[in-house]
C-alpha positions in Angstrom: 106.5 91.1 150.7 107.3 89.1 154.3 106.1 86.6 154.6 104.8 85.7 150.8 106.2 83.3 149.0 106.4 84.9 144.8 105.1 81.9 142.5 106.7 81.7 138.7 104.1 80.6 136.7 104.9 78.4 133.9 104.4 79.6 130.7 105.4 76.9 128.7 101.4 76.6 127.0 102.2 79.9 124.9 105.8 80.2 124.1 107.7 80.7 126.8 109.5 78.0 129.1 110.9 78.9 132.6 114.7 78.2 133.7 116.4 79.2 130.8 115.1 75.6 129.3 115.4 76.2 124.9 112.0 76.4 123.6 110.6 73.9 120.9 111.1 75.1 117.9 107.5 75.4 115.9 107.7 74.4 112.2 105.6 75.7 109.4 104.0 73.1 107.8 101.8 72.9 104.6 99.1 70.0 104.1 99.4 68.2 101.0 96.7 68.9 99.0 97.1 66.1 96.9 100.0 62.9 95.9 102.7 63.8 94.2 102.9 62.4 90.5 105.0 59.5 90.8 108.6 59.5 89.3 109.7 56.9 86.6 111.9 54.6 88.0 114.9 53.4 86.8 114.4 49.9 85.3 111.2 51.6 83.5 113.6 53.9 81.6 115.9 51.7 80.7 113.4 49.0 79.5 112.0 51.6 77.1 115.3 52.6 76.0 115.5 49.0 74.7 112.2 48.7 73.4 110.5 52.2 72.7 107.5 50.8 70.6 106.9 48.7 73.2 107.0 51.0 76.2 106.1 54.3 74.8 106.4 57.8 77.5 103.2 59.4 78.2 103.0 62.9 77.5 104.3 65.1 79.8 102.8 68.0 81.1 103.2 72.1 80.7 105.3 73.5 83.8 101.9 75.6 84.3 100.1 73.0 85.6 102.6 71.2 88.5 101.3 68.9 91.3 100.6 70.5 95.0 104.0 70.4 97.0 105.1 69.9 100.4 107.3 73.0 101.2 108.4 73.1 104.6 109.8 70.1 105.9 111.4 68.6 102.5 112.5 64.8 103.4 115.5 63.7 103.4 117.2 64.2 99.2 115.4 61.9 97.0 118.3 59.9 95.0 117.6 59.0 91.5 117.7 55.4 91.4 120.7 53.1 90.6 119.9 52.4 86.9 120.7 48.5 86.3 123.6 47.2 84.8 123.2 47.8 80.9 123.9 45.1 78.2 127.9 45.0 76.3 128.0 47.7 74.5 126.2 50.4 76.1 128.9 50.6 79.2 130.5 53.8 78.6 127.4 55.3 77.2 125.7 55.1 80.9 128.4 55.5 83.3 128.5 58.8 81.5 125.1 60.8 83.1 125.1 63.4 85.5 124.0 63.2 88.8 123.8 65.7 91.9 125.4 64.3 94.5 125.0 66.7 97.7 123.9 70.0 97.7 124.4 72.8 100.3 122.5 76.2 100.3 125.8 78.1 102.4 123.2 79.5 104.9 124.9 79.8 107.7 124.2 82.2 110.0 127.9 83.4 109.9 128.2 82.7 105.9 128.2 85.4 103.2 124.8 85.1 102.1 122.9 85.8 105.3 125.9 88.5 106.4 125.6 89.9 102.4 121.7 89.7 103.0 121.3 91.5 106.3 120.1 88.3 107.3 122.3 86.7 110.0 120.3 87.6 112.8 117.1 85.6 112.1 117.3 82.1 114.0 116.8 78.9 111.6 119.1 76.8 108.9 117.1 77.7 106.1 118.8 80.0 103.7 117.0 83.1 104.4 117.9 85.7 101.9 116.2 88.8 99.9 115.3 89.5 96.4 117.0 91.1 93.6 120.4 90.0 95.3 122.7 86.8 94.3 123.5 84.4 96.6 125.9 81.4 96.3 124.7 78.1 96.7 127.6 75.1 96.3 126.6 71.3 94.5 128.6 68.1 94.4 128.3 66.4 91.1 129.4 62.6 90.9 132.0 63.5 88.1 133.2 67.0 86.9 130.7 68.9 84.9 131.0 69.5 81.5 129.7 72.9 80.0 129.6 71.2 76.3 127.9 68.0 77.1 126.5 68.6 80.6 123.2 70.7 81.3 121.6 72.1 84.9 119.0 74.0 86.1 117.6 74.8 89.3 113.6 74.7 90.1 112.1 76.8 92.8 108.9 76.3 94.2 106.5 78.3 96.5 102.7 77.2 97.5 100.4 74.7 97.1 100.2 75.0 93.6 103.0 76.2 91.7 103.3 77.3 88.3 105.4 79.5 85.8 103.1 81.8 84.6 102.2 82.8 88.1 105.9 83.6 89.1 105.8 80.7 92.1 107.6 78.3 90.3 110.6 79.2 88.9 113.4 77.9 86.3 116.8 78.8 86.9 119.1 78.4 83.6 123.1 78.1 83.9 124.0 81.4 81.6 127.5 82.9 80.8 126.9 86.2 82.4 124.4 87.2 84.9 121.8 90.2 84.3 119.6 92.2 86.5 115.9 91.7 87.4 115.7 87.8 86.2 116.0 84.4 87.5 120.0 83.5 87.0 122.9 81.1 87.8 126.3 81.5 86.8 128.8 78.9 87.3 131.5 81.3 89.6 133.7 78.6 90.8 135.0 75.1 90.2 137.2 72.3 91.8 136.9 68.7 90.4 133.2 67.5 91.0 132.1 70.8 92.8 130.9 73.9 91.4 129.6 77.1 93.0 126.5 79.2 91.7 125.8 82.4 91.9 121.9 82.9 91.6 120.4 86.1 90.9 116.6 86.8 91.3 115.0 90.1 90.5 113.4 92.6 92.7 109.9 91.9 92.2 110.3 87.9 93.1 107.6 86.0 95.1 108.4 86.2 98.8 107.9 83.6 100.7 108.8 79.8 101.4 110.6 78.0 98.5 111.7 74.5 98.1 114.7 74.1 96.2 115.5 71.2 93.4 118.8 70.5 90.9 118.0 69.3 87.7 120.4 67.8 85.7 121.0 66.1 82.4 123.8 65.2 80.1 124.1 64.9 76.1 122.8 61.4 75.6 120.3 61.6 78.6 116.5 62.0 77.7 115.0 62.1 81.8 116.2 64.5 84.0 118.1 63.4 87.1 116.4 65.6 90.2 118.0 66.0 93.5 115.9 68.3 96.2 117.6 70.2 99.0 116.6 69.3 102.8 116.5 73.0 103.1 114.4 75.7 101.7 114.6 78.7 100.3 113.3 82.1 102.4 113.0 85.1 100.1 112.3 88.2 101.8 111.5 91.8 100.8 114.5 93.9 99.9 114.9 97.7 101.6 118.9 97.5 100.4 118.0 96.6 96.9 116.9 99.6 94.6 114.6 97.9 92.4 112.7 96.5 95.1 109.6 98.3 96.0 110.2 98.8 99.8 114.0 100.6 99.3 114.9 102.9 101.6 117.8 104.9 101.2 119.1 105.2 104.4 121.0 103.3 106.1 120.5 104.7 109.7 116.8 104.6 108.9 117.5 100.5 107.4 118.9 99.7 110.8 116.2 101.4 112.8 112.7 100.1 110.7 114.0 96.9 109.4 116.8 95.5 111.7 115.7 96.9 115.3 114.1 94.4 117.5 112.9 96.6 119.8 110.8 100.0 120.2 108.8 102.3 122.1 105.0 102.9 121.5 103.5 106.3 123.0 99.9 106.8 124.7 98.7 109.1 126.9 97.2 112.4 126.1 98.4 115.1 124.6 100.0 116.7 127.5 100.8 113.8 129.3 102.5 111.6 126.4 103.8 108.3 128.5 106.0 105.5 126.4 106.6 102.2 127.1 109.3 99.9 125.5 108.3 96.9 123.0 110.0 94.0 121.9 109.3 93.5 118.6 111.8 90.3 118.6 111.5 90.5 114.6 114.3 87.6 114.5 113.6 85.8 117.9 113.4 81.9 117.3 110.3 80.9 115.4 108.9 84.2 114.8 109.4 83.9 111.1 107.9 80.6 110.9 105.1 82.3 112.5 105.4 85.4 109.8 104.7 82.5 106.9 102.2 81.0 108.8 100.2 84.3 108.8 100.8 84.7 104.9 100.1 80.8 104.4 96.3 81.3 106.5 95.3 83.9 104.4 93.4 83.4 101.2 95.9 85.6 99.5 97.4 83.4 96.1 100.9 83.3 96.4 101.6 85.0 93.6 99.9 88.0 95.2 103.1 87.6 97.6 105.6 89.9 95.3 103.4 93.1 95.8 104.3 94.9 99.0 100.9 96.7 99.5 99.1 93.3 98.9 100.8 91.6 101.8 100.5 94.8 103.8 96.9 94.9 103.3 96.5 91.0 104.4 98.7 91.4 107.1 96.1 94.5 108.5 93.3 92.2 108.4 95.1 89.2 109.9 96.6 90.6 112.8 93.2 91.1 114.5 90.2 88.1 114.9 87.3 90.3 114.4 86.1 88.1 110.9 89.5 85.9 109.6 90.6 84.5 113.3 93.7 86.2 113.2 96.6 86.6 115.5 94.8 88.7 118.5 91.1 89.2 120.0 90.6 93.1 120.4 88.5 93.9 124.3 87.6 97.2 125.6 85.2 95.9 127.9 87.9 95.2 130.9 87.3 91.9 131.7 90.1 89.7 130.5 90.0 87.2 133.3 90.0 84.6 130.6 93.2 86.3 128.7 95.3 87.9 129.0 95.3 91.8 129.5 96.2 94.3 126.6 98.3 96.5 129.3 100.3 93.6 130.6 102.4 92.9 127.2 105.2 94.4 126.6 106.0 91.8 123.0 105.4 90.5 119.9 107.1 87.1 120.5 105.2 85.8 122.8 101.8 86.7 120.8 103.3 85.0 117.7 104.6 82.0 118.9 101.5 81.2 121.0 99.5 81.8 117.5 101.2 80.1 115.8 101.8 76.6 118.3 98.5 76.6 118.2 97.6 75.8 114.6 96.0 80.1 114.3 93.8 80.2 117.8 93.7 84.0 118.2 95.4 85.1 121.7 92.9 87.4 123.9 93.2 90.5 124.3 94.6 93.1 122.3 94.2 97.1 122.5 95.5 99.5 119.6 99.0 99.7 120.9 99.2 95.9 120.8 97.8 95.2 117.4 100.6 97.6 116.3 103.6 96.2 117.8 102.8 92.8 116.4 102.0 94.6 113.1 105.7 96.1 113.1 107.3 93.0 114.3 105.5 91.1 111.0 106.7 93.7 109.2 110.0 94.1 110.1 110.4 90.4 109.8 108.9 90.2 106.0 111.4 92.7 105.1 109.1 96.0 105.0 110.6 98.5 106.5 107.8 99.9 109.7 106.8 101.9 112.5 104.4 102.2 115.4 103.2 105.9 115.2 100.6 107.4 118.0 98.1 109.8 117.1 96.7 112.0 120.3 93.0 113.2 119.8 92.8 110.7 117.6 88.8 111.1 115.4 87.0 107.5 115.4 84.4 108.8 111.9 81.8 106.4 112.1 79.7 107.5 108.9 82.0 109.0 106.3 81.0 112.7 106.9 85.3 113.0 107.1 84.2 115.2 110.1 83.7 114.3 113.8 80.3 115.5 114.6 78.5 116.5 118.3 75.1 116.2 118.3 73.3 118.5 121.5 69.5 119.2 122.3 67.8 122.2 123.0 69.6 122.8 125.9 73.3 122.1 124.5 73.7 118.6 126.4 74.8 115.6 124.5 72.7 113.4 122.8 74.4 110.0 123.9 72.8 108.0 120.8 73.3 110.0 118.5 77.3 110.8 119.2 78.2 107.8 117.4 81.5 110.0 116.2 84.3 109.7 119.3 87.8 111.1 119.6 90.2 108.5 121.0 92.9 110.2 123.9 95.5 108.5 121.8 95.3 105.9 118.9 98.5 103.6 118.0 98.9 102.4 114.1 101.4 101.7 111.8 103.5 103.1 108.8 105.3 101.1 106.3 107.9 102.2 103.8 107.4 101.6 99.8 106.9 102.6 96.6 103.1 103.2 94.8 102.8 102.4 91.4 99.6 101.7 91.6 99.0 105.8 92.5 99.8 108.6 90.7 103.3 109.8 91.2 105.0 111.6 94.0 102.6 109.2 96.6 105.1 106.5 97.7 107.1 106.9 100.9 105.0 106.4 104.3 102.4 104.3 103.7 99.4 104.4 107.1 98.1 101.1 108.0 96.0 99.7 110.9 95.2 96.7 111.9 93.0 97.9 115.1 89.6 96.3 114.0 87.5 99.9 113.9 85.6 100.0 109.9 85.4 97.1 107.6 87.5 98.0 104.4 85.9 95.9 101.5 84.4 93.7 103.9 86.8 93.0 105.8 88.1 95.1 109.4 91.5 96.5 107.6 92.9 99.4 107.0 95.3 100.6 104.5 98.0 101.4 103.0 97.0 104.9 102.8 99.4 107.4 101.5 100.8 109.7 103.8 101.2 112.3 100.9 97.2 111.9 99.9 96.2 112.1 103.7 98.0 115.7 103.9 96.9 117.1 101.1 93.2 115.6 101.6 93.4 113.4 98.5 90.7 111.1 99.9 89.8 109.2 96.6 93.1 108.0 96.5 93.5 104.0 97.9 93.2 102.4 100.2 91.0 103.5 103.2 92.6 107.2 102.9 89.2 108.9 104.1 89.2 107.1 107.5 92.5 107.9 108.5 91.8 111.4 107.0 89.4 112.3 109.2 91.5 110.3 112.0 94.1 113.2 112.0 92.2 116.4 110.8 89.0 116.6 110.5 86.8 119.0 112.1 84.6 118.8 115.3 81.2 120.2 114.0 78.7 120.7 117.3 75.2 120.6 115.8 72.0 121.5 118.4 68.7 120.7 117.9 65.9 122.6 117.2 62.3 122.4 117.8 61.1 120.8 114.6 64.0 118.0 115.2 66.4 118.9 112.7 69.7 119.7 113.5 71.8 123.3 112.8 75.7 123.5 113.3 76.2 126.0 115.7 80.2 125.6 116.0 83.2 124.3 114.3 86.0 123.5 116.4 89.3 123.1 113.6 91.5 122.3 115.7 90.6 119.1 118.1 92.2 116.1 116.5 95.1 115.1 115.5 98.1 116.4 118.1 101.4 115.4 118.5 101.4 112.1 116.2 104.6 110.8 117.7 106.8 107.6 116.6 110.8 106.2 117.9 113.3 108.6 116.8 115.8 107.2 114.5 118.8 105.6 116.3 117.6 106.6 120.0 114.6 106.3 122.5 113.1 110.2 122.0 109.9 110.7 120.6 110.0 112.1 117.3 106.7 114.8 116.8 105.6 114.0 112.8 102.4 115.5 112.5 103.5 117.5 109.8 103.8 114.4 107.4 100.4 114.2 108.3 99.0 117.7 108.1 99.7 121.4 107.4 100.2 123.9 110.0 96.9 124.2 112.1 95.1 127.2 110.4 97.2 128.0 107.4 95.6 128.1 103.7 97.5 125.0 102.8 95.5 122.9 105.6 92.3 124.2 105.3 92.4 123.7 101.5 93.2 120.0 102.1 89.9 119.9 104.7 87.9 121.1 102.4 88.8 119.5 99.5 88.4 116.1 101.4 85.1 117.2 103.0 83.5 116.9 99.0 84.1 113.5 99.3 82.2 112.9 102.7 79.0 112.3 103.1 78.0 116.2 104.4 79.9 118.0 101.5 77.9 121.3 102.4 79.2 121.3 106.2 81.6 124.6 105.4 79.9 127.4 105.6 80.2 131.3 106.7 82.2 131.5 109.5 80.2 133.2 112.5 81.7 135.9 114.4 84.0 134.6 117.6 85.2 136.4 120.3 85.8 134.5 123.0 87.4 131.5 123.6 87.5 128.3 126.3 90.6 126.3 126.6 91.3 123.7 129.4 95.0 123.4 130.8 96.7 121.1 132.5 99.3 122.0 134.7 102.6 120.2 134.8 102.6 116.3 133.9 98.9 116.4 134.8 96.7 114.6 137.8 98.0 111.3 139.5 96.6 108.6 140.5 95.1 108.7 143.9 94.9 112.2 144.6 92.2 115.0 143.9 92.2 116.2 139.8 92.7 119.5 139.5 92.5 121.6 135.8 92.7 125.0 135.2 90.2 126.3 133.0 90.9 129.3 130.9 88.1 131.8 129.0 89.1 134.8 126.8 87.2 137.4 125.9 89.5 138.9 122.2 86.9 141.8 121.8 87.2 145.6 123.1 84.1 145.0 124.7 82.8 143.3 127.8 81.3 140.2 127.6 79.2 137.6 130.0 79.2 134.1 129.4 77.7 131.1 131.2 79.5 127.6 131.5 78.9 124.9 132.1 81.2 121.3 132.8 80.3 117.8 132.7 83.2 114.8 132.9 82.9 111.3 132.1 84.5 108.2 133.0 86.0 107.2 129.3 87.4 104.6 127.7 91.0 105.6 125.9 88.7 104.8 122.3 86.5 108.0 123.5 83.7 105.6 124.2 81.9 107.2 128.0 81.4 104.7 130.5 79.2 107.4 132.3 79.0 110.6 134.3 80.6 111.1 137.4 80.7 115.2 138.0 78.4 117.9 136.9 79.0 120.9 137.5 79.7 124.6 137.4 83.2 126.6 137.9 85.6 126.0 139.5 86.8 122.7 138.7 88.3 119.9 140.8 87.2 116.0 140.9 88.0 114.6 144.5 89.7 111.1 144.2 87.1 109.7 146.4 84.0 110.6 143.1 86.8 108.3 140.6 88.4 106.1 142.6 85.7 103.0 141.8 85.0 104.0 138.3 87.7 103.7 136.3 88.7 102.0 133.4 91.5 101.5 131.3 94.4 104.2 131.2 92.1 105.6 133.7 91.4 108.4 131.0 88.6 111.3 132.0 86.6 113.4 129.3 85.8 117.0 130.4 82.4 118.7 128.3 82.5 122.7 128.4 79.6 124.7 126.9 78.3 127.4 126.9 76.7 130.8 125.5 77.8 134.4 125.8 75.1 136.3 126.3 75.9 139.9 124.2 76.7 137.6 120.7 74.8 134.3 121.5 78.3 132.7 120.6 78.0 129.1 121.6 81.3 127.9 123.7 82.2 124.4 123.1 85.4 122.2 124.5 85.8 119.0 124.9 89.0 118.0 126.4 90.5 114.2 127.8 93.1 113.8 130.5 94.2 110.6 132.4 95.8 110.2 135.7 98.7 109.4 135.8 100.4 106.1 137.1 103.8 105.3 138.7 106.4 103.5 137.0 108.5 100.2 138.1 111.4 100.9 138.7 114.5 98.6 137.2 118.2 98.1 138.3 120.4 95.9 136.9 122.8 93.9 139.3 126.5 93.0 138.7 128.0 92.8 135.8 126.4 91.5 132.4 128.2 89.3 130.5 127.5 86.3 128.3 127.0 83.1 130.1 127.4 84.6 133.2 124.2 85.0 135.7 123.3 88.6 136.7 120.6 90.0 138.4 117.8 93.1 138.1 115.7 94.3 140.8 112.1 95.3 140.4 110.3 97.9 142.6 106.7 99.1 142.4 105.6 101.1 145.5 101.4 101.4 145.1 100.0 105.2 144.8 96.5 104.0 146.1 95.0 104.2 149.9 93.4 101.1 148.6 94.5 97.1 148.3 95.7 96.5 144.7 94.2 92.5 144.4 95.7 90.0 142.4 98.9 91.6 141.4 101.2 90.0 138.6 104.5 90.7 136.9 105.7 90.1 133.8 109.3 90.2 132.8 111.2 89.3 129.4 114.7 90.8 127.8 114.8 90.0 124.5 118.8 87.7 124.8 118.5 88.5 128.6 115.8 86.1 129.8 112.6 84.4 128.4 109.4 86.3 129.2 107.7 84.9 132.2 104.9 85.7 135.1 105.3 86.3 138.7 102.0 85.9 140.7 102.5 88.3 143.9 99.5 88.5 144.7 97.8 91.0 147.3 99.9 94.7 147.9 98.8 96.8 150.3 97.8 100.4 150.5 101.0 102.5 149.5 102.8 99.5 150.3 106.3 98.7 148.2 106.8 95.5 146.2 110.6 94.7 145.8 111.1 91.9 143.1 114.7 90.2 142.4 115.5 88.3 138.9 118.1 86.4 138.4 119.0 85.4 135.0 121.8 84.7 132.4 122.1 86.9 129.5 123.1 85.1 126.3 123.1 87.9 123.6 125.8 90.6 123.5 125.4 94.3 123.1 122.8 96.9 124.3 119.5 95.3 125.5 116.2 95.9 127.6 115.3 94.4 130.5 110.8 94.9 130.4 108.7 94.5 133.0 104.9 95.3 133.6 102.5 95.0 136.3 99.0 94.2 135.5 95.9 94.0 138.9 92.5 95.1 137.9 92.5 98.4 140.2 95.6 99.8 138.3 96.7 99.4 134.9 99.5 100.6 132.1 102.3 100.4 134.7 106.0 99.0 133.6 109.5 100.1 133.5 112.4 99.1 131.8 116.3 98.8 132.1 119.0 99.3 130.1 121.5 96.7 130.1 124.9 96.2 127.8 125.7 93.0 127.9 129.7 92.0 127.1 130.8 88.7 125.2 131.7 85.4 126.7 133.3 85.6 130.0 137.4 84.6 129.5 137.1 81.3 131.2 140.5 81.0 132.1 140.7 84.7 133.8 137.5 83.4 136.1 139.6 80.2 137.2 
C-alpha cells in the first residue's frame, strides 16, 4: 500500500531463516542412559596371553543383555589399540590379526543404495535405506582378507537398550549365498585390502536409527577387533518390497503417497468444497530427524518399531498435545494471538522443525486439516504410504450410540445441553496403506487414522488404524477405534422430542446427513478424487442399510431401528451456485415436497447459528419464518472460523403429524490470492512472484499478515502488512532464487482476525543451472 513500508519478520526462532541464509541443521540426539562397559585394552590382552592363570577374562555377557548406546552422533571410529611389540618368537603370529581399517556406508545421495532405495531425495549423509532390500556397504582391511582364516561380522544397533531377542540388535554373518527375509552379508567384490558387502535385511526389520559396527577376528585371535562407523544406519518402511507390510503395487500410486512432497487438503461444505495446497516437505532438511525424534519421545519400545500399525497408532497420538505434549496444540476458541493460527499454515516443515529445535515444545495452534498434513508428511517420511482425505458432514458421536442424535422439547426446539452429538461442515484425517494380519482376512488396504484430538482411544486422544473394509461393511468390533469413525461417515441423524413425563421418543430418522463427498488428491494431478464409496454403500441400497444396522448392535441404543413411519413430504435446503460470499446478503433457496396425491399443509420453521467448522454453535443470530435471507449486516461481527453458518428447519404437517427436520451448514465464501510468477525460473537464477489480495469487506481488515514458502523456491517466511482498507487491494512482490529443479508451488496465505482461510498458490517449473557461459 503507499505509503507503508512491508516488514519481513524473522523467523529464524522456528525453522525458518530469511535471505536465502542455510538453516542449522537439528540433530537427533539420544541421552545416555548409562557408561558404556569399558573395552580391554591392548597391553591387558597381551599380558594374559602370557600369563592366563594370572590374569584370568571375566565372563562375558549374553548379546541379550548389551549396555545403553549412543546412536546418533557416533564419535569419530574407535581404533583398536596398537598391541605392544611381542617377545622373539611370537612376530609373525601377531602381525597376522585383522583389523578394519576405514569403513564407508556408499550413502550418497547420488549412489546406488539411496537411488536403488527410492531414497535420494531425503537430505542428510546417513545411509538412509529400507527394509527387505540389500544395500552395499565398502570396508578397508589392513591386509587382504582371508575367507579360511579370517572371520567378520557386522552389529547393528537401534535404542537405548538393544538386544537380540528383541530384533534391535542385530548380527550380520558373512555367508556364501544370500537368502530372503534375514539378516545377511555376502562378500560381492574384492580388490587387495578392500571388500564390498552386500547386506540383506528382511521385511519385517526394526525401523529406525541404527549405529553400525565391523567386527572382526582372525584364526589365532581370541578378542574381537571392533571398528564403528561415523554414520548410521536409517531403515525405513518398504512400499517397493513385497514382503513388507506397507507394499503397494503401484507405482503411480508409490510416487504419489510415498514420494510427493506436496498435496492438497479439501474443506468447505458440501457444495462449496474449497482446497488449498500443502507442503508436506516429507524430505526437506531435518524433517526426518524430526520423524525419529517423534518415534524416540514416545514410550513405544523399539522393538514395537517393525509393526506398521504400532507406529501408526503412536504417531496418531503424538501429533497432537492434548495428554503426551506432542507436535501441535489443537484451538477452536479463535484466539491464537499467542500462536500461531491454524488457517495461516500452509506446511509441515515448519511445524516439525520448530518441534523438534525445541527439545518436543508443542507449536500452537492446530485445526483438523493441520494435524493431518503433518500426519501425512510423518508418514510419508517413515516409509508408509498416506493421504489426507476430507469428510463433509462429518458426525462428531460423543457416546457410542454409532448414531448422531437431536434432542428437541415439547415444542421441537433444540435442547442446547443435551445435543452433545454435532456434525462437523467438513472433517480432515488420514489413510495409510498396509497389510492386517492382526484382522481377519480381506481387511488390509486403506487403513483410517486421526490424529485430531476428539475421543480418547485406550486412554489416550488417538485414533486408529481402522479398516476401511470394516467401516463399510459396519464391522465395528473390528480394531482399532472402527465405531467412531463409523458413525463419522454414516450413521444416522435420529431427532428425539420430549414428552411430558421427560422421556424422550424418536420422532424422525434422517439416513442420509453425514458423510458426503469424502474427497482426497487424485493420483498424479491436483483434482479431487470423490471416495465415499470405499467408505460406504450407495445411500439407501440394502447393502448400506445392512452395514447401519449391523453396527448399530454394537452401540450403545441397539433398539434405535424401528418401523418406519409414513413420509410424504420432504424439506431440502439448496444452495445456488458456489454459494454466499463474504460480505454480501446470504441467500438459500429452500425447497418442500409434498410426494402424496393429496394436499398437504405444513408449518416451518428456521433458526441459523453462528457455528464453528466442528458443528459446535457459537449462538443464534436469525429466527425466523419463510422466506430466507441473512443480511450481511446480522453476520458481519459474529463470525468465526471458516465463517461456517448452520441452518435448523422443522416442522409438522398438519393432515399426517409428520415431523419435518433439516439441518443444513453453509459458509461464505472467501477470495483467493492471487499468484504470478515473474521471469523465468531457473536454478540459481533470482525470479520473482507477485501477490495480490483485493479485501471483499466494507470494513478495515486489522493486522494483516502473509506467509509465503515454495518448497526448493524460497524458505517460508512472514510479511507484516498491516492495516487494508475496505475493498482496498494489497499488491505483494517476492523476490527469490529457486534452487530445486522441476514442477514446484509457490504458497501463500493471508491470516487477520476479521477474515480467515484465504491463500493461493502458483505453479512454477523451474529449469536446471543457468549455462554460465551463455549468460556472459
Amino acid at each position: 500500500m503507499p505509503g507503508e513500508r512491508l516488514i519481513l519478520r524473522d523467523m529464524s526462532e522456528v525453522g525458518r531463516f530469511p535471505g536465502g541464509a542455510p538453516p542449522t541443521r537439528v540433530e537427533l540426539t539420544i541421552q545416555q542412559a548409562g557408561e558404556r562397559k569399558q573395552e580391554e585394552g591392548g597391553c591387558r590382552r597381551w599380558f594374559r596371553k602370557m600369563c592366563p592363570c594370572c590374569c584370568k577374562r571375566q565372563n562375558s555377557t549374553s548379546y541379550d543383555v548389551t549396555d545403553r548406546v549412543e546412536l546418533v552422533k557416533p564419535p569419530t571410529p574407535i581404533l583398536q589399540p596398537t598391541k605392544p611389540k611381542p617377545e622373539n618368537g611370537e612376530t609373525k603370529e601377531m602381525e597376522g590379526n585383522l583389523s578394519v581399517c576405514w569403513m564407508d556406508l556408499l550413502s550418497s545421495k547420488t549412489g546406488q543404495n539411496r537411488l536403488e532405495h527410492h531414497t535420494d531425495l531425503y537430505h542428510g549423509d546417513e545411509l538412509i535405506i529400507r527394509r527387505g532390500q540389500t544395500f552395499q556397504i565398502e570396508i578397508e582391511l589392513n591386509r587382504p582378507f582371508s575367507a579360511d582364516s579370517d572371520k567378520l561380522h557386522l552389529d547393528l544397533k537401534t535404542g537405548p537398550l538393544p538386544m537380540v531377542s528383541k530384533g534391535t540388535h542385530v548380527i550380520i554373518p558373512l555367508v556364501d549365498h544370500l537368502e530372503d527375509e534375514r539378516w545377511e552379508a555376502k562378500i560381492v567384490q574384492q580388490n587387495g585390502n578392500k571388500i564390498k558387502l552386500s547386506v540383506n535385511s528382511p521385511a519385517n526389520a526394526v525401523i529406525g536409527l541404527y549405529g553400525v559396527t565391523v567386527a572382526t577376528t582372525s584364526q589365532k585371535d581370541e578378542v574381537a577387533a571392533t571398528y564403528k562407523s561415523s554414520k548410521n544406519i536409517v531403515m525405513l518402511f518398504n512400499p517397493w518390497c513385497e514382503e513388507d507390510t506397507v507394499f503397494l503395487d503401484d507405482e503411480e500410486e508409490r510416487k504419489e503417497y510415498v514420494l510427493n512432497d506436496i498435496g492438497r487438503i479439501y474443506y468447505g461444505t458440501e457444495n462449496q468444497i474449497g482446497a488449498r495446497t500443502w507442503n508436506f516437505g516429507q524430505f526437506h532438511e531435518g524433517i526426518l530427524d524430526a520423524c525419529l525424534f517423534i518415534l524416540e519421545k514416545s514410550d513405544m519400545p523399539p522393538s514395537g518399531q517393525a509393526d506398521p500399525v504400532n507406529v501408526v497408532r503412536v504417531i496418531s497420538a503424538l501429533i497432537n498435545a492434548q495428554d503426551d505434549f506432542g507436535v501441535l496444540v489443537g484451538n477452536w476458541s479463535g484466539n491464537y494471538s499467542d500462536g500461531v493460527s491454524p488457517t495461516a499454515w500452509s506446511s509441515s516443515v515448519e511445524i516439525l522443525k520448530k518441534y523438534h529445535s525445541s527439545n518436543g515444545t508443542p507449536v500452537s495452534y492446530g485445526q483438523c486439516w493441520v494435524f493431518s498434513g503433518v500426519t501425512t508428511t510423518v508418514l510419508r517420511c517413515l516409509g508408509i504410504p498416506a493421504r489426507s482425505v476430507t469428510n463433509f458432514q462429518s458426525a462428531h458421536d460423543t457416546d457410542v450410540s454409532l448414531t448422531t442424535d437431536v434432542y428437541l422439547d415439547e415444542n421441537l426446539e433444540p435442547i442446547d445441553y443435551l445435543n452433545r452429538d454435532s456434525v462437523w461442515n467438513f472433517h480432515v484425517w488420514n489413510e495409510c496403506w498396509m497389510a492386517r494380519a492382526d484382522l481377519p482376512a480381506g481387511h488390509g488396504g486403506w487403513q483410517a487414522v486421526d490424529s485430531t484430538p476428539q475421543e480418547t482411544s485406550q486412554g489416550t486422544f488417538r485414533c486408529g488404524p481402522a479398516s476401511v473394509n470394516a467401516i463399510r461393511s459396519g464391522q465395528v468390533y473390528l480394531k482399532h477405534d472402527t465405531p467412531f469413525v463409523f458413525a463419522e461417515v454414516n450413521s444416522d441423524k435420529i431427532y428425539w422430542q420430549r414428552n411430558l413425563d421427560g422421556t424422550f421418543s424418536q420422532i424422525y430418522s434422517e439416513k442420509k446427513a453425514v458423510g458426503h463427498c469424502i474427497s482426497t488428491k487424485a493420483v498424479g494431478s491436483d483434482e479431487r478424487a470423490d471416495i465415499t464409496h470405499l467408505y460406504k454403500h450407495p445411500e439407501g441400497s440394502e447393502e448400506e442399510r445392512i452395514a447401519v444396522e449391523l453396527a448399530s448392535r454394537y452401540g450403545s441404543k441397539p433398539d434405535v431401528y424401528s418401523a418406519p413411519n409414513a413420509e410424504d413430504v420432504t424439506v431440502e435446503v439448496k444452495v445456488e451456485g458456489e454459494g454466499p460470499r463474504m460480505g454480501a446478503d446470504a441467500k438459500l433457496s429452500i425447497l418442500v415436497k409434498n410426494l402424496s396425491s393429496q394436499p398437504r399443509r405444513a408449518t416451518l420453521h428456521s433458526q441459523v447459528a453462528v457455528m464453528y467448522y466442528t458443528g459446535v454453535l457459537k449462538g443464534t443470530i436469525k429466527k425466523d419464518e419463510l422466506p430466507w435471507v441473512l443480511p450481511y449486516q446480522q453476520y458481519r461481527n459474529q463470525l468465526v472460523d471458516q465463517a461456517a453458518l448452520l441452518l435448523t428447519l422443522s416442522g409438522k404437517v398438519s393432515e399426517t403429524q409428520q415431523v419435518l427436520a433439516n439441518q443444513t451448514s453453509f459458509r461464505l465464501r472467501t477470495p483467493d490470492l492471487v499468484i504470478m510468477p515473474l521471469g523465468e525460473a531457473v536454478v540459481g537464477k533470482e525470479m520473482a512472484a507477485k501477490i495480490s489480495f483485493t479485501n471483499p469487506l466494507p470494513r478495515t481488515l486489522k493486522g494483516v499478515v502473509f506467509r509465503v514458502e515454495g518448497l526448493g523456491l524460497q524458505r517460508g517466511h512472514e510479511v507484516v502488512v498491516g492495516d487494508v482498507g475496505a475493498h482496498a487491494t494489497v499488491t505483494l512482490t517476492e523476490h527469490f532464487i529457486p534452487t530445486q529443479p522441476g514442477p514446484r508451488k509457490l504458497v501463500a496465505s493471508l491470516d487477520c482476525k476479521e477474515l480467515t482461510q484465504v491463500h493461493g498458490v502458483a505453479d512454477v517449473v523451474t529449469s536446471g543451472f543457468q549455462d554460465t557461459e551463455q549468460s556472459m
